[in-house]
C-alpha positions in Angstrom: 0.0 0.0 0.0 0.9 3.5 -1.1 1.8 5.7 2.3 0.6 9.3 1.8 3.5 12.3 2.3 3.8 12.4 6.4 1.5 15.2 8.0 2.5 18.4 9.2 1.4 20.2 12.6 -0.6 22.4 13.1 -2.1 24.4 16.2 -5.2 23.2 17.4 -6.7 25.1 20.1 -3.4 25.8 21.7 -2.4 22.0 21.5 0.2 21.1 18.1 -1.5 17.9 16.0 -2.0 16.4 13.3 -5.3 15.5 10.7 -5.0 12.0 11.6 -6.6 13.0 14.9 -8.3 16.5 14.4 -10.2 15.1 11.2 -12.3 12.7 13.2 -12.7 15.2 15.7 -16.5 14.8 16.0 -16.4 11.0 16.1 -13.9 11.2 19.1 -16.0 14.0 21.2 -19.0 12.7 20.2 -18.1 8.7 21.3 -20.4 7.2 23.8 -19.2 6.4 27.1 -20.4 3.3 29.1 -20.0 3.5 32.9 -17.8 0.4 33.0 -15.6 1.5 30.3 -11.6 1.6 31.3 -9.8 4.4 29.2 -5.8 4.2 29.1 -4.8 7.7 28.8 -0.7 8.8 28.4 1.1 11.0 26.5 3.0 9.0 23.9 5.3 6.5 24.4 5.1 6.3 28.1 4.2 2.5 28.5 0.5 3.2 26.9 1.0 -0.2 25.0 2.3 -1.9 28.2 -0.6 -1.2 30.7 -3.3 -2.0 27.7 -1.3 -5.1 27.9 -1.8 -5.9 31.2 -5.3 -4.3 31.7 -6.1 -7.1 28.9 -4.7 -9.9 30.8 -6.0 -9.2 33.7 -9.4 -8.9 32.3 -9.6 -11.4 29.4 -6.3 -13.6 29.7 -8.2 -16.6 31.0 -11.5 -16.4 29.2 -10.7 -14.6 25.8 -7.5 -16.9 25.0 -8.2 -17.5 21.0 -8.8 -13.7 20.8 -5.5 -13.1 22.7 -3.6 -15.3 19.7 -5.4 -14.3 17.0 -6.5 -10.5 17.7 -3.6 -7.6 17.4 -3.5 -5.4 20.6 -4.5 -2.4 18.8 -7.8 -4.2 18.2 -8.5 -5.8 21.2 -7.1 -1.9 23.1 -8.7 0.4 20.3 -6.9 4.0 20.1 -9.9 6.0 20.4 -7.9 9.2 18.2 -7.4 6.7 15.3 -8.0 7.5 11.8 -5.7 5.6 9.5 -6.6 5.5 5.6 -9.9 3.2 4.8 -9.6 1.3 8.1 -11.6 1.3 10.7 -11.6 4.8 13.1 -10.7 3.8 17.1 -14.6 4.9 17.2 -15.7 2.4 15.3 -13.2 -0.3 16.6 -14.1 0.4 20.4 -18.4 0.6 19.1 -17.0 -2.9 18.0 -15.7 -4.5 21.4 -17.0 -7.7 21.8 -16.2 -7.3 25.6 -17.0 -6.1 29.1 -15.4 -3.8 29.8 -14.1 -2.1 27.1 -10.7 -1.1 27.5 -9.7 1.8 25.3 -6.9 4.2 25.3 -5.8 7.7 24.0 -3.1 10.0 24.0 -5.5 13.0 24.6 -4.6 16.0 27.1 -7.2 15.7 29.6 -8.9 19.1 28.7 -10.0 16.9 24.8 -11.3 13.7 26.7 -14.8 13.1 25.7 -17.5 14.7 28.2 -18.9 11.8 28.3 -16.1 9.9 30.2 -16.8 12.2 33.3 -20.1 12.1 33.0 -20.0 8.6 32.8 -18.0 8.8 36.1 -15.8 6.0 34.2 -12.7 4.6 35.6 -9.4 6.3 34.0 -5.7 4.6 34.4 -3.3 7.5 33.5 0.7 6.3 32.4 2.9 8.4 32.9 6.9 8.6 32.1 10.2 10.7 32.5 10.5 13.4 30.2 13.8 12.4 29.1 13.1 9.1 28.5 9.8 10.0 26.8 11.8 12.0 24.0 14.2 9.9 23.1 11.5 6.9 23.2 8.9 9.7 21.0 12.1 10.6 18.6 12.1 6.9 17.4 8.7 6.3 17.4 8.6 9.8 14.5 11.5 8.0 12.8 9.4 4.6 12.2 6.1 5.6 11.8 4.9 7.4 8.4 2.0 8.9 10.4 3.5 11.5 11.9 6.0 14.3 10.9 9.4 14.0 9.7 11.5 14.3 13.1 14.7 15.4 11.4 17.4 14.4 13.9 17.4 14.0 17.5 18.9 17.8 18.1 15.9 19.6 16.1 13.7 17.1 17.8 14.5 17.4 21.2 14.2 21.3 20.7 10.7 20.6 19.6 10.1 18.2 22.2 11.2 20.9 24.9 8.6 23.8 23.3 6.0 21.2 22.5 6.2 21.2 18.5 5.1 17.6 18.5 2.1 16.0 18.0 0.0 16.0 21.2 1.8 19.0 22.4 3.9 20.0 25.3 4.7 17.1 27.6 4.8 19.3 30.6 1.3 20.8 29.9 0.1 16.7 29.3 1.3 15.2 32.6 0.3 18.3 35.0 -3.0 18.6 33.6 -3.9 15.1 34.6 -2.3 15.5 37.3 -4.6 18.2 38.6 -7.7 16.6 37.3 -6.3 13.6 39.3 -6.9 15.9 42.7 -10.3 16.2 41.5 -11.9 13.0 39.9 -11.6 9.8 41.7 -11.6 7.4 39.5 -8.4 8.8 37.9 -5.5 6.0 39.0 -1.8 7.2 37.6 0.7 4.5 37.0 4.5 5.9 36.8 6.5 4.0 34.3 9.6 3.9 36.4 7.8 2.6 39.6 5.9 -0.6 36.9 9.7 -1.0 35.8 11.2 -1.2 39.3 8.3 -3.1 41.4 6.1 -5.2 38.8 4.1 -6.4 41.5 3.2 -3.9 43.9 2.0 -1.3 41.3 -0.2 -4.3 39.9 -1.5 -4.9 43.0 -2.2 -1.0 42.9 -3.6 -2.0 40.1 -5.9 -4.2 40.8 -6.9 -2.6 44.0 -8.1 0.7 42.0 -9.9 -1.7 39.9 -11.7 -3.8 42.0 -10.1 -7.1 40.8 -8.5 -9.9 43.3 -6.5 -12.1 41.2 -5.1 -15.7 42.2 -0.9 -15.4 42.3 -1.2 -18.0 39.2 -2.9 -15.4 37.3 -1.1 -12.3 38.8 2.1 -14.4 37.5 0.6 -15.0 34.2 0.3 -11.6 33.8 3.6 -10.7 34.9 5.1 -13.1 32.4 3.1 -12.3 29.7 3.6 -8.3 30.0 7.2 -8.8 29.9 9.1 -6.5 27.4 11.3 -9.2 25.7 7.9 -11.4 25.8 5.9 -8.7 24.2 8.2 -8.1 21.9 8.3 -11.7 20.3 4.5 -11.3 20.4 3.2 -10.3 16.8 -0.3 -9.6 18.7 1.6 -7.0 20.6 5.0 -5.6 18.8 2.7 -3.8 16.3 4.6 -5.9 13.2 1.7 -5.8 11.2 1.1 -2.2 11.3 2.4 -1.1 7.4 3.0 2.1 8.5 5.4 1.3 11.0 8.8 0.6 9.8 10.4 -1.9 12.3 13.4 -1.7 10.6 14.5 1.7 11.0 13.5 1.1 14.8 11.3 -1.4 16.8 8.1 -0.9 18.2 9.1 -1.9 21.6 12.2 -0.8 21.4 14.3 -0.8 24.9 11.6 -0.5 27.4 14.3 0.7 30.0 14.7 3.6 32.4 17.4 5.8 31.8 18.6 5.2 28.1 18.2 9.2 27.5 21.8 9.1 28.6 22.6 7.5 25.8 21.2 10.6 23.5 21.7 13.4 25.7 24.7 15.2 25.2 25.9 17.4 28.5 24.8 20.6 27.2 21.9 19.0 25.8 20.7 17.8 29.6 21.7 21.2 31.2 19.9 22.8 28.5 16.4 20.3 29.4 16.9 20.6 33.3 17.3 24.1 33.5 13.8 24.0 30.9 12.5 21.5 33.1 12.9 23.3 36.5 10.5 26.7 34.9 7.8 24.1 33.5 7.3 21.9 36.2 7.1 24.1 39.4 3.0 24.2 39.5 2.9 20.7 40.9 5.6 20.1 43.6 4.1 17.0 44.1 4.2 15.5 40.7 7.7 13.9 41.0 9.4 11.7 37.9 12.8 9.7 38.5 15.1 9.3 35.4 16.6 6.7 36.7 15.8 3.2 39.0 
């Protein structure tokens, strides 16, 4: 299939994006919300992929185990923003969902979520991760994927990164505007990348606690196992290789799925330059805290 030219950004309402999501706009705001719906909400590339993972196993590991071989992730987790060519939009896919609940994720800041989520009082998981790691992890992701715009190299595109000239915006305005909602809405349960990375099964048994679920420790391990990055990786229903506008050769997917390999980008004045940045953007919330390494 012929890939159209990749799209440029654009400012919408104060947010940069791209048409892929802004030209299904209505379909997105207009989606309608059950009250047992699960939305997976992260900026990109913060371990979105990883929790639908495990919010799938958790739920439908045991009972849904022919889907789980024969169903991509992407299906089975539809990407409510999604609007790719003649296939079906993340609306359509998650109007779809043969299951209860519906798990569904987005990349949305929280001031585009649907209405209807809140009103729905439905339960959110938010994923958050380390700037750092975020933009070197986001800076692959533009190099792979003809669906979003040309990154040029990782100097330019950290640059962007840091003003929020990339699609979904400013990465500083995503994680603290969740985070206040967060002090507000109770169903809101944020998941830190680092702390999933570090302590597997305490944050799942945070988890599961904010879900209402009491696994078995078979099925807690089964999840554990199967939401493994060098697992999920092998996994063709989870390491996106069927995607055709993803090109795993110029980088995987799942690519690392470790803390700290920012080091290996960052030059010195490069990370004086995104502390210094970092320290006037992220003084609102003194309690929102991110490690950038474990």
């Amino acid at each position: 299939m012929d890939l159209p030219p990749r799209p440029a950004l654009f400012n919408f309402h104060g947010v940069s994006m791209i048409e892929y999501v802004t030209d299904n706009w209505d379909n997105i705001q207009n989606f309608k919300v059950r009250p047992d719906d699960i939305l997976i909400a992260s900026y990109p590339k913060a371990g979105t992929t990883w929790v639908s993972y495990i919010l799938d196993l958790l739920y439908f590991g045991q009972t849904c185990s022919e889907r789980q071989a024969s169903v991509p992730l992407y299906n089975r987790v539809p990407f409510l923003d999604g609007m790719r060519f003649s296939l079906p939009t993340g609306k359509d896919l998650a109007d779809q969902l043969p299951t209860t609940p519906r798990l569904i994720k987005t990349h949305l800041p929280v001031q585009f979520i649907p209405k209807s989520f809140w009103e729905q009082n439905s339960r959110i998981v938010y994923v958050a991760r380390n700037a750092k790691d975020t933009a070197v992890s986001y800076f692959h992701f533009h190099r792979m994927n003809s669906l979003l715009p040309e990154p040029e190299d990782w100097s330019n595109f950290l640059q962007n990164f840091m003003k929020g000239n990339v699609t979904y915006g400013s990465w500083y305005d995503h994680v603290n505007g969740w985070w206040e909602k967060k002090q507000t809405y109770s169903k809101l349960h944020c998941i830190f990348y680092e702390d999933l990375t570090e302590d597997f099964e305490s944050e799942l048994d945070r988890l599961c606690s904010f879900l209402g679920l009491s696994p078995s420790a078979e099925e807690k391990e089964r999840v554990r196992t199967g939401a493994m990055f060098d697992n999920m990786k092998q996994n063709k229903m989870t390491n996106y290789s069927t995607r055709s506008h993803m090109n795993q050769k110029v980088s995987p997917f799942l690519r690392k799925g470790k803390v700290g390999d920012w080091k290996n980008h960052f030059t010195v004045a490069q990370n004086e330059e995104f502390d210094e940045d970092y320290r006037h953007k992220m003084t609102q919330n003194p309690t929102l805290k991110f490690r950038t390494e474990v």
